[in-house]
N, C-alpha and C positions, 0 to 999 in steps of 0.2 A: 408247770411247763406250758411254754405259749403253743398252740396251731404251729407257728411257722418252725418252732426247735423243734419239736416232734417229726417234724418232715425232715428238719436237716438231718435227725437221726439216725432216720428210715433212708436217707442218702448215706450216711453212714456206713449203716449196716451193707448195703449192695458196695460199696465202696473195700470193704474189708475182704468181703467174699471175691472180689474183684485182684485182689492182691495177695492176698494169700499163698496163690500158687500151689506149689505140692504140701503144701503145708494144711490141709484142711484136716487134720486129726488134730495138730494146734490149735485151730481156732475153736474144733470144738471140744476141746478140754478148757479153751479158756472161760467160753460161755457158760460150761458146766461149773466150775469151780469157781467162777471171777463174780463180783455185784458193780463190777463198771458198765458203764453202759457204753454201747459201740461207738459215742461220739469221744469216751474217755479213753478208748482203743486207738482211736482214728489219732486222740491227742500225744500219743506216747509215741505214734507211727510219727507224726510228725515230728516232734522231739527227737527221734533217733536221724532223719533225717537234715537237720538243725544241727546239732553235735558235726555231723558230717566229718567223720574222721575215723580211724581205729579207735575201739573202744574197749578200754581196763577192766575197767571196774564199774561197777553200779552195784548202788546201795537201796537196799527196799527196807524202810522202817512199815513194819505190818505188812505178812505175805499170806495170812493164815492158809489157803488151800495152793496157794502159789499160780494163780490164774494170770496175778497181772505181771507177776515173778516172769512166768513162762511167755506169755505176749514180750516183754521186755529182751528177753534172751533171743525172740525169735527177730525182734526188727532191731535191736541195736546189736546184735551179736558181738556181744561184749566175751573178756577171756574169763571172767569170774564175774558170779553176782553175792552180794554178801547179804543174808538175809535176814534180818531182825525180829524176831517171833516169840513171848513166852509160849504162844500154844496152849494156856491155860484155859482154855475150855470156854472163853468167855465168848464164843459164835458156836458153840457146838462140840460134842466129848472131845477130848485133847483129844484121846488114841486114835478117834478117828478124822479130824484136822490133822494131827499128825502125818497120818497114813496116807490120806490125801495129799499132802504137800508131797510125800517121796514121789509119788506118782508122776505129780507134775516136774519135778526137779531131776526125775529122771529121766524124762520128756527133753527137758533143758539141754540134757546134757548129748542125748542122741539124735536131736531134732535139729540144735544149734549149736553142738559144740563150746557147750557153754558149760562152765564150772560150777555149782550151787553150793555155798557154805551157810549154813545156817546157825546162828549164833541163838541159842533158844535161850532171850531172856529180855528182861526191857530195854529201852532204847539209853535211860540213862546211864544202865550200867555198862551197855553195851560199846557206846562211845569212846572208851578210852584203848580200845580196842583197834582203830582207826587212825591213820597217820593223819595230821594235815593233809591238803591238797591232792589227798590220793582218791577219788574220785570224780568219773569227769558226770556220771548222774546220783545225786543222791532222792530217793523218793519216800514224800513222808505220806503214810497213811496209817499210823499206827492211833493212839487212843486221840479221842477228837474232841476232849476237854480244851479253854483257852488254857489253860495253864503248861499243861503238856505239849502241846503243839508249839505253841511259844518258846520252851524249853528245847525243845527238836532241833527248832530253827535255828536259835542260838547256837544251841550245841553244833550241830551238824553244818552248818555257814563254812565254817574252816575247813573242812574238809572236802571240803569243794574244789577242785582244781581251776586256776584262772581258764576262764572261757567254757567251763561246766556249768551244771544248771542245778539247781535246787527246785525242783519239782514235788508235786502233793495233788491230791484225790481231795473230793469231797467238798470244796469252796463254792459253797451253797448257799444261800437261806431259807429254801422253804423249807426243811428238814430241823425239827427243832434237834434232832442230836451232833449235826454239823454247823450252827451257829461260832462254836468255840472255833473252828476252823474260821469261819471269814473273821472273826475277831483276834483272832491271834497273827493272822498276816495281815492284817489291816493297820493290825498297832505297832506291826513288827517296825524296828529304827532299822532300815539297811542302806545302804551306797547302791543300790541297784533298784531296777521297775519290775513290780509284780503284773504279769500280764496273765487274765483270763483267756483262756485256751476254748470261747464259747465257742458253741451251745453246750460243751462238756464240763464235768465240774472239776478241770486240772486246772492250778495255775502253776507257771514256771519263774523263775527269778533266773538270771544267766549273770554268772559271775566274769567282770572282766579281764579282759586279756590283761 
């Protein structure tokens, strides 16, 4: 990270605490539970207001503590978020990932009036689970191999409602374990432009009307 994104950051963060409003028991559960960093908060703030509409549904592939779950409930105040999660311990004991995620999701649900369904298991099988078009944000952040990610995108593309966004975490390169992440939307074939969401590591894709 350069001098000058480091600063955009730190504008970030007073940015967030700026907006927030009565909601500062959210933000700090998000910061306790979430590994985005506040330029990737600031990106989903924007996203929510981009969507600019009532909002259905949003899809979270990988919520483990449900930090960025609960950021999402609070700026897009969607009626349901459906969240994709084995929970199998692979950040920390499931029980207590687990336990964590209720926490936040019951946060969700009296902070923004927001619904959390939590499908506990992978993203492939979880798929079939999901209509077409019935989502107007899908968010991938679940395993960050090219293979998987790549799979995500495909899979989950259709699901997307015209003029939704297919949004993801992590589209980096200094981190050698999110390499598979810029490589997998990089090679992705779509009808739409991947735009980075800098200095944060979101990019979104917006499907057309």
């Amino acid at each position: 990270m350069t001098e000058l994104e480091h600063e955009y950051l730190l504008d970030f963060e007073r940015k967030l605490d700026a907006v927030i409003g009565d909601g500062a028991d959210v933000l700090a559960r998000v910061r306790e539970t979430s590994i985005q960093w506040p330029g990737d908060l600031w990106a989903l703030r924007f996203l929510s207001q981009l969507v600019g509409r009532e909002t259905d549904t949003i899809v979270e592939i990988g919520s483990h503590m449900g930090g960025s779950m609960l950021w999402m409930a609070w700026c897009f105040r969607p009626r349901r978020i459906i969240c994709i999660d084995p929970h199998a311990g692979c950040s920390g004991p499931a029980d207590e990932v687990r336990a964590a995620f209720a926490v936040s999701a019951a946060m969700a649900r009296e902070r923004a009036g927001c619904e959390v369904e939590l499908l506990q298991t992978t993203s492939d099988l979880a798929a079939p689970e999901l209509l077409d078009g019935s989502a107007e944000l899908i968010y991938v952040d679940g395993w960050h191999s090219e293979d998987v990610v790549s799979v995500d995108l495909v899979t989950y593309w259709p699901k997307v409602r015209r003029g939704g966004l297919l949004a993801g975490h992590d589209y980096c390169d200094f981190h050698p374990d999110h390499k598979g992440v810029v490589r997998a939307v990089n090679h992705w074939d779509h009808e739409a432009e991947v735009v980075l969401l800098a200095p944060s590591r979101v990019f979104a894709i917006r499907k057309p009307e």
